[in-house]
N, C-alpha and C positions, 0 to 999 in steps of 0.2 A: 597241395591246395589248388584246386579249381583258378587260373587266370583270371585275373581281377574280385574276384569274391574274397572279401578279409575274413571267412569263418568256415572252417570245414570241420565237416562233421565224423568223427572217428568210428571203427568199427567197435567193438563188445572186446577183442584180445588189444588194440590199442588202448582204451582206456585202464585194464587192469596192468599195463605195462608202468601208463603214467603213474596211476598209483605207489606202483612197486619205487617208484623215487621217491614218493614222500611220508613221512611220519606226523605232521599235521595238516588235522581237516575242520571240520562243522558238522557239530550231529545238530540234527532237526527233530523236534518231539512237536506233539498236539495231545491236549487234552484238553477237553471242555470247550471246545474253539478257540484254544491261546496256545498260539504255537511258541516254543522257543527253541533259542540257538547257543551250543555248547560247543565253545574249541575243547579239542580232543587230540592226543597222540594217538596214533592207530596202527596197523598192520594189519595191510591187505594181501591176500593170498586164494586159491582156492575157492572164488565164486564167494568168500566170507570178507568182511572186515573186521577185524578183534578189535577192543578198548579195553582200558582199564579206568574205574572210579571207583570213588567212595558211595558209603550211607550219604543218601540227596536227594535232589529234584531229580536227579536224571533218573535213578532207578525208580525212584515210586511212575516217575511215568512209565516208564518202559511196559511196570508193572499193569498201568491201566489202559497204555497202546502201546503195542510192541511194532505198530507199523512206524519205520524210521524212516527218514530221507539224511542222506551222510554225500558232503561237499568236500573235493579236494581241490586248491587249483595252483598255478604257478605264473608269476608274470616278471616281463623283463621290459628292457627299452623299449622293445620293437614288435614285443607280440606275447602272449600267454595262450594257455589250454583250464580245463576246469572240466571236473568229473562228477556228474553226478550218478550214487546209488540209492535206490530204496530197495526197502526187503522189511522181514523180521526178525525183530531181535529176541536173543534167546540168555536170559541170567545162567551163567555156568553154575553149575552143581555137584554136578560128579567129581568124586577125584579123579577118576581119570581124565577127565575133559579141562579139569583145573591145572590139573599135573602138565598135559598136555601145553593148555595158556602159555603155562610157566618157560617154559621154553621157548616161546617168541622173541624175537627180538622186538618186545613191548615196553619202553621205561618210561617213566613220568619224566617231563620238563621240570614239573615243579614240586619239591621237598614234601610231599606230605605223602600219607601210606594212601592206599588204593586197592584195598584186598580182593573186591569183585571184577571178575572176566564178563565182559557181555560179549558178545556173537550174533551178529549184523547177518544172515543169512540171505543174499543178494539176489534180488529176481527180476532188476529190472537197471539197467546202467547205461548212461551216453556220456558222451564225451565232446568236446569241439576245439580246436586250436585255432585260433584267434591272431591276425595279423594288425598290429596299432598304425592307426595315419590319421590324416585329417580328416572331418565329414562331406561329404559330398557336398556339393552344392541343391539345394531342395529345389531353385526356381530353376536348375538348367541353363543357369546365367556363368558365362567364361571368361 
């Protein structure tokens, strides 16, 4: 981190590092100009982020914009980081590519089935790590 600046901004292999530590994010959809936001367990890898859901809102969107924006972040006392990707998202089909899913280390948090794979095909990602303190003073008064 840059001396005295609380936010640095990470390269393209940092941020899929950070990724690689966690299993929940934020999917982001729009349709019609109503955007929404979906926690999600995920697995990131390979320029891709995988999920798994049910029949819902997330897939008929998907279905009418496959452009996504997908949020990871992590925060502590004294500072956090936060990842953002967009790309396109791709409903699995194939059995091989399903087959394939299936062998993620992708499970649901919570008790209910989730048959469909989506595949987050990433083309664009930043990242920032973030050091917490007090705000400045705005008038320059000490």
């Amino acid at each position: 981190m840059v001396e005295g600046n609380p936010i640095e901004v990470l390269d393209e292999a940092q941020a899929w590092g950070l990724l690689a530590t966690r299993e929940f994010g934020r999917l982001a959809t729009s349709v019609g100009n109503q955007p929404e936001i979906f926690p999600i367990n995920f697995h990131a890898g390979d320029g891709k982020i995988y999920f798994r859901t049910a029949a819902g809102t997330k897939l008929s969107e998907i279905a009418v914009n496959d452009r996504l924006a997908f949020e990871a972040d992590e925060t502590g006392t004294d500072g956090g980081w936060s990842v953002i990707a967009k790309g396109r998202a791709h409903i699995l089909t194939g059995t091989r590519e399903i087959a394939a899913a299936d062998e993620l280390p992708l499970r649901s948090w919570v008790p209910t089935l989730k048959y469909d794979y989506v595949e987050l095909a990433v083309d664009e990602i930043s990242a920032r790590r973030f050091t917490f303190g007090p705000e400045p003073d705005r008038y320059g008064n000490q």
